[in-house]
C-alpha positions in Angstrom: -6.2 24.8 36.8 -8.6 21.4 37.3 -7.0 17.9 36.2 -9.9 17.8 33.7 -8.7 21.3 31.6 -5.2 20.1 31.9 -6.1 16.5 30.1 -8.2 18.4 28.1 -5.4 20.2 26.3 -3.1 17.1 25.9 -2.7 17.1 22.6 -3.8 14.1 20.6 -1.7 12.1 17.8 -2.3 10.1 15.0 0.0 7.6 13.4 0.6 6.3 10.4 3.4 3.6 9.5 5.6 5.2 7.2 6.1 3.6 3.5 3.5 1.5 4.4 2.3 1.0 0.3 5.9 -0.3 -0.8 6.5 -2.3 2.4 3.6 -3.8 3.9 1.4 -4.3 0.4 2.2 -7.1 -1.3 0.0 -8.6 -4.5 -1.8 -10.8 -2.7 -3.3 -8.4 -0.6 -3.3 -5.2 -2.8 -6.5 -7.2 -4.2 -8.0 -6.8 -1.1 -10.5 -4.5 0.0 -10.8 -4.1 4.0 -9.1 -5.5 6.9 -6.0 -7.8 6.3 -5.9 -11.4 7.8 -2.0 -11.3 7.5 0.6 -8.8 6.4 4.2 -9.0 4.7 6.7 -8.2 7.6 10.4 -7.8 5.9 13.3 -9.9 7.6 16.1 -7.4 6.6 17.8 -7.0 10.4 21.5 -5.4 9.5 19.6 -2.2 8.8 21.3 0.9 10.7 17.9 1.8 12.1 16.9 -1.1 13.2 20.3 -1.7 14.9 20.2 1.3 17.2 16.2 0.5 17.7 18.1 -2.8 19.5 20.8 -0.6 21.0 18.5 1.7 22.8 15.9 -1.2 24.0 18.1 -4.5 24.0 14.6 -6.2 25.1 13.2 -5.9 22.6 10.0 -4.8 24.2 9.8 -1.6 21.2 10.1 -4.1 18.3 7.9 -6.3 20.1 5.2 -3.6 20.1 6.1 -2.2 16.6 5.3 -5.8 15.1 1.6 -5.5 17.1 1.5 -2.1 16.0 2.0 -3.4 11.8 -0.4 -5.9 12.9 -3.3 -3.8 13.8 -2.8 -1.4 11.1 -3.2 -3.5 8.9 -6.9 -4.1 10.1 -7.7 -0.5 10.1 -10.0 1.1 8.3 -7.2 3.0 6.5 -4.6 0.3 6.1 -1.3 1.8 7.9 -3.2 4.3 9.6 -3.7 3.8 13.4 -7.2 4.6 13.5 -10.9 3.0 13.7 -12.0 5.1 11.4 -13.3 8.1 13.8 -10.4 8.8 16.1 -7.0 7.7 16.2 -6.2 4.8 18.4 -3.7 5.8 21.6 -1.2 2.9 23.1 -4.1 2.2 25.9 -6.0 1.7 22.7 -4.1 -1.0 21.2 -3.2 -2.3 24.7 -6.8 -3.4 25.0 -6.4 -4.9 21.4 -4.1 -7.2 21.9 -3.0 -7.7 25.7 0.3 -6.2 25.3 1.7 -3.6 27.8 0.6 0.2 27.1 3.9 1.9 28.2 5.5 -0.2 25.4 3.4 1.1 22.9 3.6 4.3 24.0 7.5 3.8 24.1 7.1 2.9 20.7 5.3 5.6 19.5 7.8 8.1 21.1 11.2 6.2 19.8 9.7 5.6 16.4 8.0 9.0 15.0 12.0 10.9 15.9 13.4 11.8 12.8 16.3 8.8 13.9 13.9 6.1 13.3 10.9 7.4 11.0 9.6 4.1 11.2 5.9 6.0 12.3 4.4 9.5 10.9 2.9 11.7 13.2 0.6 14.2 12.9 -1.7 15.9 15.4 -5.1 15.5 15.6 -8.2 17.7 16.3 -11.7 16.7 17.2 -12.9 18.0 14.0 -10.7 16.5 11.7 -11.5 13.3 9.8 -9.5 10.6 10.3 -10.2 9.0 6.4 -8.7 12.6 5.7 -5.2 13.1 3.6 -3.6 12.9 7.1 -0.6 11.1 5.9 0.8 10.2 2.7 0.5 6.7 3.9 -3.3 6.6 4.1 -3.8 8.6 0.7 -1.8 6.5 -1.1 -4.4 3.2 0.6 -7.7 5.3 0.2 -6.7 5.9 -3.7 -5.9 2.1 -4.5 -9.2 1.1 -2.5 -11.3 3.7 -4.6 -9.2 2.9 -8.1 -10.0 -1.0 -7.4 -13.7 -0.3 -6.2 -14.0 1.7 -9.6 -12.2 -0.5 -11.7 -14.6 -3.4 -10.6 -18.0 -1.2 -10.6 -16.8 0.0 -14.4 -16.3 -3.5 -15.3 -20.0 -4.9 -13.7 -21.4 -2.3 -15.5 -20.1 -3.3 -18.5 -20.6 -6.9 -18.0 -24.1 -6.2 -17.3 -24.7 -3.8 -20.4 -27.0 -5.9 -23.5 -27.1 -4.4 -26.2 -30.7 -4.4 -28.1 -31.8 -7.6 -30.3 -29.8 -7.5 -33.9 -27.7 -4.6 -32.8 -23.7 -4.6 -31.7 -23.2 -2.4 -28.6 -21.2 0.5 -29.4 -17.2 1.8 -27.7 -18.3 4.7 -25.4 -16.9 7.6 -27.3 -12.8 8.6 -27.1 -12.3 4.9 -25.8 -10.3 2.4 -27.2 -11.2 -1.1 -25.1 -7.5 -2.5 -25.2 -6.4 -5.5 -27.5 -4.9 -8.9 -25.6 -1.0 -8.8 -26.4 -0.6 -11.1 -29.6 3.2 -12.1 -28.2 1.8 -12.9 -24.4 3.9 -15.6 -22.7 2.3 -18.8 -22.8 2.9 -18.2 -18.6 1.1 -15.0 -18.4 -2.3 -16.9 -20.1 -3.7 -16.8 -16.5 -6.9 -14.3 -15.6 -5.7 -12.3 -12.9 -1.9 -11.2 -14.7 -4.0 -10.5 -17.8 -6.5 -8.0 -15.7 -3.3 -6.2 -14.0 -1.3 -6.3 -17.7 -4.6 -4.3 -18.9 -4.8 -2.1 -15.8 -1.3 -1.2 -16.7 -1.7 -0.6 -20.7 -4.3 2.0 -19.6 -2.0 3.7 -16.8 0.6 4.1 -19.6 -2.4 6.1 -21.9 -3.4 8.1 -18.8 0.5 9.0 -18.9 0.6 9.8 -22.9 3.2 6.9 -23.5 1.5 4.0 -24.9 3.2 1.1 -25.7 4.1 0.2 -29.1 4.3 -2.9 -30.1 7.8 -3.7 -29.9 7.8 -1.8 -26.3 5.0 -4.2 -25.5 7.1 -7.4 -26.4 10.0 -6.1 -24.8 8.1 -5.2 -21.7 6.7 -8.8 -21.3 10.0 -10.4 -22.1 11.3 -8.4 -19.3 8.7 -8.8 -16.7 8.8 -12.6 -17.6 12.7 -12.5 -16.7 12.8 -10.2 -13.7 9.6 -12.4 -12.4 12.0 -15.5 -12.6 8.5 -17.0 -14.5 6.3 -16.4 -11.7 2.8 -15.3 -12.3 2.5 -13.8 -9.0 5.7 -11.7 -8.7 5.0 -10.7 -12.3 1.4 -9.0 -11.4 3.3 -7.7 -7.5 5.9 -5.8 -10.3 3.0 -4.3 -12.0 1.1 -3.1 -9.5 4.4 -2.0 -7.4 5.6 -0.5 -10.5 2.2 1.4 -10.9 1.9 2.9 -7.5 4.7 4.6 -7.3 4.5 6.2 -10.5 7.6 5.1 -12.6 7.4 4.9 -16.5 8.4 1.1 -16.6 8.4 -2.2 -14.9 10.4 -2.6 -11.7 10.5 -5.4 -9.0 10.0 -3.6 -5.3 13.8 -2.9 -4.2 14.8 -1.7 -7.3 13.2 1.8 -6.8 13.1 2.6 -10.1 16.6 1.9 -11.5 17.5 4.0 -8.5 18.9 3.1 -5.4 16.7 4.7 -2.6 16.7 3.4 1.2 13.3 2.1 2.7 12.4 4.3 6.0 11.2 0.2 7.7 14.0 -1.6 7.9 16.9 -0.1 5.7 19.8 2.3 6.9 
């Protein structure tokens, strides 16, 4: 058998950072369609993983790479997903990116995608399968907010740009109700963008049959203005964190919910 069929059926992988929507996103950059400039890396290091990544390489040449590997990720097409958007990128790849060894990356790819660490998700690829595919639940999760946001701001251009004729009031498109601006709003919350995520929310609750009454409302707020500690920007990250992972109410990322539930990035 040649060298060439031999490389020929090496397989090929594609990564994906695992959790890469709850601990990479932030609010700043949810709002943000394309390639990152900077990404949220988390600081926890007494996590049990990440104590027997520094067992295995005391080097630190593997969490060397995996911050490089977070950092190119986060300019791929898919954010999280280890692509440029028609095959999947390989450690020589991302060597040629950014100047940093291959064998580390590849080490990286190796020590990090075992069920011990789970830091990566690997799946393998095939010439004919599309990367921008449901390869991982890391890059569904990315393409779904991207589309949901694109939507959301064609839908509201499109009403913007809607007149209705001379002498006549433009009528609700049929079985919906455009959503009322909460009478008890904080005074702190009066700002543009918190307003737009508080109405993105009002309509996820519909889409899940619970709508909010109007003591639910004011209790909501009350407690979104607490766990926010007042801050307009953590207020609209609990929405939106609260949102994509599906929960019923409002939680602040680490509290899973009102369950405790270990992060695959850097808890035990």
């Amino acid at each position: 058998m040649s060298k060439e069929s031999v490389a020929k059926e090496q397989p090929i992988y594609l990564y994906s950072i695992a959790d890469w929507d709850t601990c990479f996103e932030v609010a700043q950059n949810r709002r943000v369609v394309g390639p990152l400039s900077w990404v949220a890396i988390p600081t926890k290091h007494d996590g049990l993983v990440f104590r027997k990544l520094m067992d295995q390489n005391p080097t630190g040449s593997i969490y060397a790479a995996w911050q490089l590997i977070v950092q190119v990720a986060a300019k791929c097409p898919i954010r999280g997903t280890l692509s440029d958007g028609k095959k999947p990128l390989t450690a020589k790849d991302l060597e040629l990116k950014t100047g940093f060894n291959e064998k580390h990356f590849q080490s990286a790819f190796d020590l990090l995608s075992g069920d011990d660490m789970a830091w990566l998700l690997c799946s393998e690829y095939t010439p004919s399968q599309s990367v921008l595919g449901d390869n991982s639940e890391t890059a569904t999760t990315t393409v779904q907010y991207s589309t949901v946001q694109d939507s959301t701001k064609h839908n509201s251009e499109k009403t913007d740009g809607e007149k209705a004729p001379k002498g006549k009031k433009r009528k609700p498109q049929k079985g919906i109700k455009e959503p009322e601006k909460p009478e008890d709003l904080p005074e702190m919350f009066n700002d543009p963008d918190f307003f737009e995520s508080w109405m993105e929310y009002e309509s996820y609750k519909r889409q899940k049959k619970s709508t909010l009454t109007d003591i639910g409302r004011r209790r909501a707020l009350l407690k979104l203005r607490d766990d926010s500690g007042r801050d307009v920007l953590k207020a609209i990250e609990i929405i939106e964190h609260s949102m994509a992972q599906g929960w019923a109410g409002l939680y602040a990322p680490g509290d899973n919910g009102g369950k405790k539930k270990e992060s695959l990035c850097y808890e035990d």
